[in-house]
C-alpha positions as CSV (number, residue, x, y, z in Angstrom):
1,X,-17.9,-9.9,5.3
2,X,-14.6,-9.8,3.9
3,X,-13.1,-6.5,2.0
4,X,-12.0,-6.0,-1.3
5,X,-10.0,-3.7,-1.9
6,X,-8.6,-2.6,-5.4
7,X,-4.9,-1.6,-5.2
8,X,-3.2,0.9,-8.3
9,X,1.1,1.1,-8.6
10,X,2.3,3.7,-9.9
11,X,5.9,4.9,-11.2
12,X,8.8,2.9,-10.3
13,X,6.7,1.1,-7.6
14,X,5.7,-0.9,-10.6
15,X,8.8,-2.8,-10.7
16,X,8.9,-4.4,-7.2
17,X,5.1,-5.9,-8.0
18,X,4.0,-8.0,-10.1
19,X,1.0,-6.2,-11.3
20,X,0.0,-2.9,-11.8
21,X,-3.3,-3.0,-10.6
22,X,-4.5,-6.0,-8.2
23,X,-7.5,-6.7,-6.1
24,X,-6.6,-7.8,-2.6
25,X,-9.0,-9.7,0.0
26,X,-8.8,-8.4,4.0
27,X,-11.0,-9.2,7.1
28,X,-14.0,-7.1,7.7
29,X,-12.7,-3.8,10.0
30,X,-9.1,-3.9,8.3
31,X,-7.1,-1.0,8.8
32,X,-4.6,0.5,6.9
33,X,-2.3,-1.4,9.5
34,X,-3.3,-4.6,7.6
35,X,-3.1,-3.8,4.5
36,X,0.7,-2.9,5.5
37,X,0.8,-6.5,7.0
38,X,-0.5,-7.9,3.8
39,X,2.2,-6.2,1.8
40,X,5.0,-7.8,4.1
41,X,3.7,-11.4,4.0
42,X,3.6,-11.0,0.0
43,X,6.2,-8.7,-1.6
44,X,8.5,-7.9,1.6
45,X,11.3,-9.8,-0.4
46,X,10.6,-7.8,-3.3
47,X,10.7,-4.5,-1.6
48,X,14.2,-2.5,-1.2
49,X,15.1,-1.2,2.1
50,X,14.8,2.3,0.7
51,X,10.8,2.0,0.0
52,X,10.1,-0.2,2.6
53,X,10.8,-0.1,6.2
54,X,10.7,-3.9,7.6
55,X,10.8,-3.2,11.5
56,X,7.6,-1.4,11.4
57,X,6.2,-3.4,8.4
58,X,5.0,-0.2,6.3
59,X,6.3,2.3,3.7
60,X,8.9,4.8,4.0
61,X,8.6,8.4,3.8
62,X,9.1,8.7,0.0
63,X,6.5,6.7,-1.2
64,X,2.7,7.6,-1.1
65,X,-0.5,5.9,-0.4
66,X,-3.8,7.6,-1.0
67,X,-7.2,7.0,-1.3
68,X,-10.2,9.4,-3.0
69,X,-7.4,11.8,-3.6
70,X,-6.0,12.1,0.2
71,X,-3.2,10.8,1.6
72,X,-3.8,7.8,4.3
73,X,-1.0,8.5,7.1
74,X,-3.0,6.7,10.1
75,X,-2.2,3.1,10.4
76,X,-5.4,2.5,12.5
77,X,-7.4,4.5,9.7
78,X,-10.9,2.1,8.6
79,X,-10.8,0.7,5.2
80,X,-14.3,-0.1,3.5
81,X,-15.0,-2.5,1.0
82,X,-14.2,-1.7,-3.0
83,X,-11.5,1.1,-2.0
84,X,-9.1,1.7,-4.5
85,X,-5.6,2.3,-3.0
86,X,-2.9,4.3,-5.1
87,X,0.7,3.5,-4.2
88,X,3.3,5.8,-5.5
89,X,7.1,6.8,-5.0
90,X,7.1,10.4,-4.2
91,X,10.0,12.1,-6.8
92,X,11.0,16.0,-6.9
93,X,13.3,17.6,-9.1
94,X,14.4,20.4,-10.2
């Protein structure tokens, strides 16, 4: 059974997609990993170098993904149906 999984852009992410809150359709047993690959095939063009690192085909340092209010770092890390995603650019100041 396929996964849907709810996605949520936050901050200036929002300009690089097209929406601010999408629902995104992966293979049963996807893994963060995937949803990384599905970002690529779809928005990779869309995404600056500074955000995105194309080589390894995920996000760089400064920008956040979390889920239930924890921070997914483990590209091999389950995802389950009906999980909302948050995507965010981490910014500090002062």
């Amino acid at each position: 059974m396929p996964l849907i999984i709810k996605i949520l852009v936050s901050g200036i992410l929002k300009r690089y997609f097209d929406q601010t809150s999408f629902q995104i359709v992966l293979n049963d047993n996807a893994t963060l990993r995937d949803l990384y690959e599905y970002i690529h095939a779809h928005w990779v063009e869309c995404l600056p170098p500074s955000i995105w690192n194309r080589d390894k085909k995920k996000f760089r340092g400064p920008v956040i993904v979390m889920s239930e209010q924890r921070v997914l770092k483990n590209d091999d890390e389950k995802l389950y149906n009906e999980q909302i995603i948050n995507m965010f650019r981490f910014i500090s100041g002062g």
